[in-house]
mmCIF file of the N, C-alpha and C atoms, coordinates in Angstrom:
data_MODEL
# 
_entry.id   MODEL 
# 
loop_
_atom_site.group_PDB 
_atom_site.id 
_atom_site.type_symbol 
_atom_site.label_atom_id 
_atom_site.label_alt_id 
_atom_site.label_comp_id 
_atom_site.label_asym_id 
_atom_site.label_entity_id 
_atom_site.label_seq_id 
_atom_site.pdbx_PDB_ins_code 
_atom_site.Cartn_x 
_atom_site.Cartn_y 
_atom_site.Cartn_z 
_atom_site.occupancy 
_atom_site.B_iso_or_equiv 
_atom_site.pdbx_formal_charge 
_atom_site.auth_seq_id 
_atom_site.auth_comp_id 
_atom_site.auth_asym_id 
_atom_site.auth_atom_id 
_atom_site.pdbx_PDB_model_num 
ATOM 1   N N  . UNK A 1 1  ? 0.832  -1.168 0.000   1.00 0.00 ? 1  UNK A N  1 
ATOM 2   C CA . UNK A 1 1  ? 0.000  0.000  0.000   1.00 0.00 ? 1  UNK A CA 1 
ATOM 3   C C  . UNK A 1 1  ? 0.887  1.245  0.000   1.00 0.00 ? 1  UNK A C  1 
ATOM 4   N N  . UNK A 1 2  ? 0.504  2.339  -1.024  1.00 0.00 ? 2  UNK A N  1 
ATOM 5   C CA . UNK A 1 2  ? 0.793  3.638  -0.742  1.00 0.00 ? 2  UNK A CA 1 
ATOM 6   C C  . UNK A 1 2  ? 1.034  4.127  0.356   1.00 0.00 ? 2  UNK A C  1 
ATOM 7   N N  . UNK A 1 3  ? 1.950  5.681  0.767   1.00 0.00 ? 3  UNK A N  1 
ATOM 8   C CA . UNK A 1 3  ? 2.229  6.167  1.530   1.00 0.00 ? 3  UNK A CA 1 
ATOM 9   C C  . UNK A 1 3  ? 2.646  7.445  1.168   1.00 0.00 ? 3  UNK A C  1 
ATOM 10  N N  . UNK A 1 4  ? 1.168  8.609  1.854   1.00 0.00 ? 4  UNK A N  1 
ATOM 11  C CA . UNK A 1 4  ? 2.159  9.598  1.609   1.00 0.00 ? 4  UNK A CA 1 
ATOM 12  C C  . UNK A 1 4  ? 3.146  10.214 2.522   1.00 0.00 ? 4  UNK A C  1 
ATOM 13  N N  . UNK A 1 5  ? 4.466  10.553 2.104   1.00 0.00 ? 5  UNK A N  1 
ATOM 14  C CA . UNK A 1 5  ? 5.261  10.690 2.671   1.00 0.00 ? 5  UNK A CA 1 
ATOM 15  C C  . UNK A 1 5  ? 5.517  12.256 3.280   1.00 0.00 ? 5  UNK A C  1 
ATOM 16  N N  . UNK A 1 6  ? 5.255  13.200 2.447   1.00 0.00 ? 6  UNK A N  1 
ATOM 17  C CA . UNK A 1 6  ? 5.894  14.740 2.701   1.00 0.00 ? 6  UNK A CA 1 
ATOM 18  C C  . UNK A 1 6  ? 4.714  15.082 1.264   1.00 0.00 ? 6  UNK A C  1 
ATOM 19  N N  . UNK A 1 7  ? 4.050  16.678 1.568   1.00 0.00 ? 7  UNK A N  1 
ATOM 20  C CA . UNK A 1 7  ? 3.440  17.466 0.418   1.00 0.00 ? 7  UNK A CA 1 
ATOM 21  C C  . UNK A 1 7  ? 4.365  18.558 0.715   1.00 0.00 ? 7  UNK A C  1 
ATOM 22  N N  . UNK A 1 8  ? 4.622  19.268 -0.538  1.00 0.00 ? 8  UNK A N  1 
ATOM 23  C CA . UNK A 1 8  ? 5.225  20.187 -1.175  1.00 0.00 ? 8  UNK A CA 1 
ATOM 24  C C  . UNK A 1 8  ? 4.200  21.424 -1.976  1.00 0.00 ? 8  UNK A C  1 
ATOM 25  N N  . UNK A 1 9  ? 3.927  22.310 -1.606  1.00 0.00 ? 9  UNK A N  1 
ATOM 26  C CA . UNK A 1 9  ? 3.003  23.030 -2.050  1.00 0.00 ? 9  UNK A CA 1 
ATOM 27  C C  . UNK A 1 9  ? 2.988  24.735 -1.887  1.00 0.00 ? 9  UNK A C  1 
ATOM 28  N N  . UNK A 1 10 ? 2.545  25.421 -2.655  1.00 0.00 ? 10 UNK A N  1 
ATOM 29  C CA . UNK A 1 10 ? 2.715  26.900 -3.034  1.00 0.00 ? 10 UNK A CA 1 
ATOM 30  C C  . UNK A 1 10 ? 1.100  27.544 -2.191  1.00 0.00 ? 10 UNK A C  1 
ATOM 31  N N  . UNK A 1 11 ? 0.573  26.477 -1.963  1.00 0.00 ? 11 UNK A N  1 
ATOM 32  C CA . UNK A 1 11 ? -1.161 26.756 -1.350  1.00 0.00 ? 11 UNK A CA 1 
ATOM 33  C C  . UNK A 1 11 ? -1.296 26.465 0.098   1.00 0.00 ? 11 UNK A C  1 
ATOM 34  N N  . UNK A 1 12 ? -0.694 26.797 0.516   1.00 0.00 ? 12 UNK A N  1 
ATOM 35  C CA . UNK A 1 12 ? -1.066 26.541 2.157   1.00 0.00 ? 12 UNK A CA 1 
ATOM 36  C C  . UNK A 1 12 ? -2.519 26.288 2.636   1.00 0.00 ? 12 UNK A C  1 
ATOM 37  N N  . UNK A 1 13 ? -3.283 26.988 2.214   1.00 0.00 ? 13 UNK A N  1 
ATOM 38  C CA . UNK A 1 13 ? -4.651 26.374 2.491   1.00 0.00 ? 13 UNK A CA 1 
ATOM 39  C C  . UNK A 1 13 ? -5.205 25.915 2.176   1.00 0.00 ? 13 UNK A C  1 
ATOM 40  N N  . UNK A 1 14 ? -4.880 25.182 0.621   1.00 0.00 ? 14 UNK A N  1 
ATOM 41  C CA . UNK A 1 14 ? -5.679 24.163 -0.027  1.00 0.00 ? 14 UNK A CA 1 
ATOM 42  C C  . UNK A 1 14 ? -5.190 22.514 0.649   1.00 0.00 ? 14 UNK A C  1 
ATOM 43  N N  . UNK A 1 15 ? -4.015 22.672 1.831   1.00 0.00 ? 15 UNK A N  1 
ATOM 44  C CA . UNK A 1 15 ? -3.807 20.927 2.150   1.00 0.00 ? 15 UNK A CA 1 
ATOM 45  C C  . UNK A 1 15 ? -3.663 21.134 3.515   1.00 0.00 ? 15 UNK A C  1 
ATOM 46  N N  . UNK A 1 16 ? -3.686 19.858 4.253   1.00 0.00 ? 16 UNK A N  1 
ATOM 47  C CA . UNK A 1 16 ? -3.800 19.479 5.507   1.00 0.00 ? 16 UNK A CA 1 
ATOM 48  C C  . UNK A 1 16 ? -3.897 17.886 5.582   1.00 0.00 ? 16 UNK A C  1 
ATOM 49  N N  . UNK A 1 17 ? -3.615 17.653 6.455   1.00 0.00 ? 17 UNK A N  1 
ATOM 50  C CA . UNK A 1 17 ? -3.596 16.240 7.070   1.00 0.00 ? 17 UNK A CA 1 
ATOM 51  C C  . UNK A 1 17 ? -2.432 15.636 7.936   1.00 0.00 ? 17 UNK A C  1 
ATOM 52  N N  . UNK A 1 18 ? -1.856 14.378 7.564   1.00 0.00 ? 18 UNK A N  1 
ATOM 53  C CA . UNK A 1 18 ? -1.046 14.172 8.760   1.00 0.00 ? 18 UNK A CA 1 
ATOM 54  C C  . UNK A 1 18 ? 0.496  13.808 8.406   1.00 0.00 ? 18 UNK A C  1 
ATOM 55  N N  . UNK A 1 19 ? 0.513  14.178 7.280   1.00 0.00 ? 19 UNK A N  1 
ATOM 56  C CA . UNK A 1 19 ? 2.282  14.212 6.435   1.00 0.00 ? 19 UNK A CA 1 
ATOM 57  C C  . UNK A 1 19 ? 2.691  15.437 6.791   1.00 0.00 ? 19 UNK A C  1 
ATOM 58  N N  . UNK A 1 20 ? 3.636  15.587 6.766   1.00 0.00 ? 20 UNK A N  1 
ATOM 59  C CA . UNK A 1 20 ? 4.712  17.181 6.996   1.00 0.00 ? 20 UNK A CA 1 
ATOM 60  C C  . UNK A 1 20 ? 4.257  17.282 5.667   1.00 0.00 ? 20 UNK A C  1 
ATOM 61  N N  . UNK A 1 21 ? 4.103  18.920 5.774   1.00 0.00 ? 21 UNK A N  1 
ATOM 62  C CA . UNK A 1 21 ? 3.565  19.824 4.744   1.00 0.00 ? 21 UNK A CA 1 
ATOM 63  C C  . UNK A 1 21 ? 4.789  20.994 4.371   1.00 0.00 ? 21 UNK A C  1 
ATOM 64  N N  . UNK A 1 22 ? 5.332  20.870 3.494   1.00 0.00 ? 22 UNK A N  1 
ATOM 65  C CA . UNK A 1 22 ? 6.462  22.083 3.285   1.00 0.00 ? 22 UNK A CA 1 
ATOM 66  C C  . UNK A 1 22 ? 5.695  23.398 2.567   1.00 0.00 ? 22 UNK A C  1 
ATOM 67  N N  . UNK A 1 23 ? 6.052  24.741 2.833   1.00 0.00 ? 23 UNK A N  1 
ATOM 68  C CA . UNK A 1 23 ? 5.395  25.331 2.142   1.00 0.00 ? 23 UNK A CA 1 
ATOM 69  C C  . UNK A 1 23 ? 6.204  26.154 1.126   1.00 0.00 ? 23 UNK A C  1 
ATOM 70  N N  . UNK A 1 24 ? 6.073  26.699 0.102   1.00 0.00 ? 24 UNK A N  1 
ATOM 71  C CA . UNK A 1 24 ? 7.007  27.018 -0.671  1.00 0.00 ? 24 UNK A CA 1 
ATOM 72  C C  . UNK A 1 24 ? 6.506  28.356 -1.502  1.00 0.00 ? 24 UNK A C  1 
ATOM 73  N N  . UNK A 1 25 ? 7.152  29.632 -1.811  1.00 0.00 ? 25 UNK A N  1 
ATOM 74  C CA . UNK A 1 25 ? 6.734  30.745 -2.099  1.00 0.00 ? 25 UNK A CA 1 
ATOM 75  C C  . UNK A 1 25 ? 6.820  30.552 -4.365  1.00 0.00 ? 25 UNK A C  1 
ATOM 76  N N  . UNK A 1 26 ? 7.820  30.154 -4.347  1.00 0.00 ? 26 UNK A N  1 
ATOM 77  C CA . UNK A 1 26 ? 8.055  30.046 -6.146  1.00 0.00 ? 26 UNK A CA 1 
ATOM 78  C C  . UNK A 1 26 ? 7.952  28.301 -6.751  1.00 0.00 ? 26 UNK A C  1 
ATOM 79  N N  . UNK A 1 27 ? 7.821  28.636 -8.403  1.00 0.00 ? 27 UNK A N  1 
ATOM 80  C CA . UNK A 1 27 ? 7.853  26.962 -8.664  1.00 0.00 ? 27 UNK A CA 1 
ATOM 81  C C  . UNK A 1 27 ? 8.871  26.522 -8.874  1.00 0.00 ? 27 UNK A C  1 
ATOM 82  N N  . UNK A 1 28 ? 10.146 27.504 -8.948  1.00 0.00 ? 28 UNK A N  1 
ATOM 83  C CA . UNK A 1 28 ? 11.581 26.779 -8.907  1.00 0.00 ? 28 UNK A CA 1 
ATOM 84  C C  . UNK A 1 28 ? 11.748 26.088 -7.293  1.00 0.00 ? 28 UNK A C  1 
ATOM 85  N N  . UNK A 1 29 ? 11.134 26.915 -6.632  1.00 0.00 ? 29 UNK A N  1 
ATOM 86  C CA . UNK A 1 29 ? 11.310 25.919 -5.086  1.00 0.00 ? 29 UNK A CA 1 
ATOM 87  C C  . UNK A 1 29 ? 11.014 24.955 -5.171  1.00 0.00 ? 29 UNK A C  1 
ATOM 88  N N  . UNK A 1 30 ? 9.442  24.613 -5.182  1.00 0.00 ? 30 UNK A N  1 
ATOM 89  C CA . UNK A 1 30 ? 8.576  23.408 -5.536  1.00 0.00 ? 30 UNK A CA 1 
ATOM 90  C C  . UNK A 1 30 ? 8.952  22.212 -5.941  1.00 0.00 ? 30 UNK A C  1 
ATOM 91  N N  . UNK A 1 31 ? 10.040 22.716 -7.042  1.00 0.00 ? 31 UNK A N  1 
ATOM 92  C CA . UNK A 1 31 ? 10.379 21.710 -7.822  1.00 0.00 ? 31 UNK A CA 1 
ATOM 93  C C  . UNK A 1 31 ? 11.362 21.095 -7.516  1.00 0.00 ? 31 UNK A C  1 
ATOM 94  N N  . UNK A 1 32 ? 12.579 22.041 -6.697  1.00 0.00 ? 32 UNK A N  1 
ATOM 95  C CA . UNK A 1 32 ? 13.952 21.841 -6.147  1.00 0.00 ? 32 UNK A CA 1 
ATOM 96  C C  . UNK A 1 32 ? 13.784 21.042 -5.018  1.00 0.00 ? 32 UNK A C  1 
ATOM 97  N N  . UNK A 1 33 ? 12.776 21.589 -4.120  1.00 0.00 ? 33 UNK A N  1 
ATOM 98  C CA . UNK A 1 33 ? 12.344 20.873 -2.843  1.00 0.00 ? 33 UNK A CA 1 
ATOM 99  C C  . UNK A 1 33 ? 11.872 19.505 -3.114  1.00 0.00 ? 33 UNK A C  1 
ATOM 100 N N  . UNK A 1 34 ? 10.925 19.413 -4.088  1.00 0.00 ? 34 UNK A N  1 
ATOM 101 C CA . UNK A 1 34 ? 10.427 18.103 -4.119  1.00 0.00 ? 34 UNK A CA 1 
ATOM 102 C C  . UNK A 1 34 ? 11.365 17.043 -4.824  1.00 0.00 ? 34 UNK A C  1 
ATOM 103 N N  . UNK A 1 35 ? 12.217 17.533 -5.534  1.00 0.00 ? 35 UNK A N  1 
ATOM 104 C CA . UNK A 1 35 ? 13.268 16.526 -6.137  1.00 0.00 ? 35 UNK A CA 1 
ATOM 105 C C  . UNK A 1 35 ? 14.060 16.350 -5.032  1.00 0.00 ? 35 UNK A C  1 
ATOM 106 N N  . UNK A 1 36 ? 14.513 17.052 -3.756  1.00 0.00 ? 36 UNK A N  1 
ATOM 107 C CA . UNK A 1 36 ? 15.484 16.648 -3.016  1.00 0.00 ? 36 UNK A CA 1 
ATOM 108 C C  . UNK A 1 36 ? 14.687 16.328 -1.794  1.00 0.00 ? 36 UNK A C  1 
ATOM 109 N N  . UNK A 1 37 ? 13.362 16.131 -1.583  1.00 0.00 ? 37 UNK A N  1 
ATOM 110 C CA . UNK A 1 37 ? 12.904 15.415 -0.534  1.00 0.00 ? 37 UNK A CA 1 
ATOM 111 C C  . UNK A 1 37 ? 12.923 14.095 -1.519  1.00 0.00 ? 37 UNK A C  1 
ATOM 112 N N  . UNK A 1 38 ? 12.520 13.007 -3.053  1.00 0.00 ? 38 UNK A N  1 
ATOM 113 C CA . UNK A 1 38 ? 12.060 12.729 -3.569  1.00 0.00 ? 38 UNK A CA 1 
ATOM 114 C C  . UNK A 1 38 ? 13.320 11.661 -3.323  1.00 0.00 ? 38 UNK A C  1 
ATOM 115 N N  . UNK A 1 39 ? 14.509 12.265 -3.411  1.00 0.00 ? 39 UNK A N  1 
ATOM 116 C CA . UNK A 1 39 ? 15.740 11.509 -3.189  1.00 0.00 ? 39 UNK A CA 1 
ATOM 117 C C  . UNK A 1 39 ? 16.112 10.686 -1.705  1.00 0.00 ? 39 UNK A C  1 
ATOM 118 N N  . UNK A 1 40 ? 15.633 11.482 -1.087  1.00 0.00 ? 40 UNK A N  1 
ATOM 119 C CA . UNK A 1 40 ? 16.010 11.738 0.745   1.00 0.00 ? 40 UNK A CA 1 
ATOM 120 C C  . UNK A 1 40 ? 15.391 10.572 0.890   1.00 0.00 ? 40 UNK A C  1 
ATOM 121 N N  . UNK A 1 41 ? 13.830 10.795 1.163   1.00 0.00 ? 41 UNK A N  1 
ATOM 122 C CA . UNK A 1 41 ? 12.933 9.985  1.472   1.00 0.00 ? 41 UNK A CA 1 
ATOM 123 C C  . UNK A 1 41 ? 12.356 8.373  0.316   1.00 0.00 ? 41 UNK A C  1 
ATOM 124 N N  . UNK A 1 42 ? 13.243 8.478  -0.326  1.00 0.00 ? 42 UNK A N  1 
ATOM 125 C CA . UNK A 1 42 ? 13.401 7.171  -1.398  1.00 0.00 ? 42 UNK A CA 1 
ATOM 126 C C  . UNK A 1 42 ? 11.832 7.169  -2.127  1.00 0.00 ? 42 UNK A C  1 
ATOM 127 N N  . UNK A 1 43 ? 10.979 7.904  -2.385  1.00 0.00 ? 43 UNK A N  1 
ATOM 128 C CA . UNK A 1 43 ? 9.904  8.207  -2.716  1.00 0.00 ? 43 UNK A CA 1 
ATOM 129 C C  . UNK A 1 43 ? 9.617  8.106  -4.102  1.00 0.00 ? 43 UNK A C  1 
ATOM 130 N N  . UNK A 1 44 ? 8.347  8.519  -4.316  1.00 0.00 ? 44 UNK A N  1 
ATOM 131 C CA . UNK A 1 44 ? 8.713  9.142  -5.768  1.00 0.00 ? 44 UNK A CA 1 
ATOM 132 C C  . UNK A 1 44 ? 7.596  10.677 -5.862  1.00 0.00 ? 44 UNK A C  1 
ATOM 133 N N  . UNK A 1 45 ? 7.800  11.608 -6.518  1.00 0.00 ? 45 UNK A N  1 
ATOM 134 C CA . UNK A 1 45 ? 7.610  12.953 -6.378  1.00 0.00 ? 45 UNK A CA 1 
ATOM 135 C C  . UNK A 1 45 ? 5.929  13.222 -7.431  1.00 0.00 ? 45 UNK A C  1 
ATOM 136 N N  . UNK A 1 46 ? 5.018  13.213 -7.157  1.00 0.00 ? 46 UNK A N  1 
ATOM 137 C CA . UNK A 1 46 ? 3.873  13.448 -7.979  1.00 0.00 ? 46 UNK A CA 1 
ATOM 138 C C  . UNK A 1 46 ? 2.950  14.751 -8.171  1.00 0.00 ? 46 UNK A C  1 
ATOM 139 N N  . UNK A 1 47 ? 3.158  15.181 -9.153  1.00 0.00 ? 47 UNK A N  1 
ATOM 140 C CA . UNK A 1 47 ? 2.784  16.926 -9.123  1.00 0.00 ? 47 UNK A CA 1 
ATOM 141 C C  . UNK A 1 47 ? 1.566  16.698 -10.053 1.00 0.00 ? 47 UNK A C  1 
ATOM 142 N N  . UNK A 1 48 ? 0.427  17.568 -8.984  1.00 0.00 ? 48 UNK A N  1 
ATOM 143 C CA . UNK A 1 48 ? -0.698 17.896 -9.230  1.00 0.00 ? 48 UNK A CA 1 
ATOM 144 C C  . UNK A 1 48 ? -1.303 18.389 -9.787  1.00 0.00 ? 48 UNK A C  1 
ATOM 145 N N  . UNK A 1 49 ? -0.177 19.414 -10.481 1.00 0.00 ? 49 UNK A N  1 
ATOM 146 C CA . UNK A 1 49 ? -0.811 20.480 -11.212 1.00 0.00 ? 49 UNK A CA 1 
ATOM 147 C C  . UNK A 1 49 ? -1.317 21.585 -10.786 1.00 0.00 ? 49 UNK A C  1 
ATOM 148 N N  . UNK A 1 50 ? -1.272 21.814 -9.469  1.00 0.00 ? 50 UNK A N  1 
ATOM 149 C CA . UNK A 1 50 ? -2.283 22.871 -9.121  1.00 0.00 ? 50 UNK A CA 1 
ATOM 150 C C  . UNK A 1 50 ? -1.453 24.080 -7.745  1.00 0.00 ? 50 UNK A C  1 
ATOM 151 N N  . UNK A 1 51 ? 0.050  23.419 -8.198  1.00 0.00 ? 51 UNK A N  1 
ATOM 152 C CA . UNK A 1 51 ? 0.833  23.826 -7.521  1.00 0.00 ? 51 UNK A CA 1 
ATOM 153 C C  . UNK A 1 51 ? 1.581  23.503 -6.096  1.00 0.00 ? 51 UNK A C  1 
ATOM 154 N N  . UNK A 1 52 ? 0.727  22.244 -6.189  1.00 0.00 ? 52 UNK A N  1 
ATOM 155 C CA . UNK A 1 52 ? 1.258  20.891 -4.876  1.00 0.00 ? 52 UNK A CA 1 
ATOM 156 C C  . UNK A 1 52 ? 2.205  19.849 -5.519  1.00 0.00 ? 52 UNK A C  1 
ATOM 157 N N  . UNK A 1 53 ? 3.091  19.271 -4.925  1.00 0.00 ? 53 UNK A N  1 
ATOM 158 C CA . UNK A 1 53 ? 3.504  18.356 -5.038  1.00 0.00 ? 53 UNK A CA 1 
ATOM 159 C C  . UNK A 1 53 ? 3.726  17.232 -4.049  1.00 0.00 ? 53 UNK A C  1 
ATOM 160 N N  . UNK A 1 54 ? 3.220  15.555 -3.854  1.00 0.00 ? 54 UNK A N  1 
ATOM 161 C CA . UNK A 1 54 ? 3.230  14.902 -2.935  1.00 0.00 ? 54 UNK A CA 1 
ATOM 162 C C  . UNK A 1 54 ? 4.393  13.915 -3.384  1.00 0.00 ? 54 UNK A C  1 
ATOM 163 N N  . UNK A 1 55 ? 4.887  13.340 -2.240  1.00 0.00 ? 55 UNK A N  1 
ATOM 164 C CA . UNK A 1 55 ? 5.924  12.469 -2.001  1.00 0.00 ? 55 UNK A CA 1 
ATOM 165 C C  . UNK A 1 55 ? 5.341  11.201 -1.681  1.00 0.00 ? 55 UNK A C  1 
ATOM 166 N N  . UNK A 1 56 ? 5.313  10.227 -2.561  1.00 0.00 ? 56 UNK A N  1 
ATOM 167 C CA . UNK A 1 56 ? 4.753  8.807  -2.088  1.00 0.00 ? 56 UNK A CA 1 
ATOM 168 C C  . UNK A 1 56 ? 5.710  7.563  -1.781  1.00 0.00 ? 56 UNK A C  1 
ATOM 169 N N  . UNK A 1 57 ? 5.649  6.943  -0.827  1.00 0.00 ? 57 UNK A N  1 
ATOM 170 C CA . UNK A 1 57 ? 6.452  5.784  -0.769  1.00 0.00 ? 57 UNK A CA 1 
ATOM 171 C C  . UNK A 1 57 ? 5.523  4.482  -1.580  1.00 0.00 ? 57 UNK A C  1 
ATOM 172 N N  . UNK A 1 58 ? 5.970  3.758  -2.215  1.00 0.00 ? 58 UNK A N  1 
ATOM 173 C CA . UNK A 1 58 ? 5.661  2.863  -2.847  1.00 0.00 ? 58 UNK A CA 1 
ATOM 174 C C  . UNK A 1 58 ? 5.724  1.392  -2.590  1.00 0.00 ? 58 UNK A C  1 
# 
């Protein structure tokens, strides 16, 4: 079963729940952040489109 691991996101109030939530001001962050949590956390990095990005363990 899935796992999310860490969200990555430019929307602070569009997420919540019980993963660490990073918050991030630009989409060069977004993208930098989520590739180097994506590595860290052996994950893999899935972008939403809507300016979130989640970290899933597999």
């Amino acid at each position: 079963m899935a796992q999310i691991m860490a969200i990555v996101t430019m929307e602070k109030d569009r997420v919540g729940g019980g993963a660490p939530i990073f918050v991030v001001d630009k989409e060069e962050e977004l993208q930098r952040l989520s590739f180097l949590l994506e590595k860290t956390l052996d994950a893999n990095a899935h972008d939403l489109k809507n300016g979130t990005m989640i970290l899933v363990k597999h």
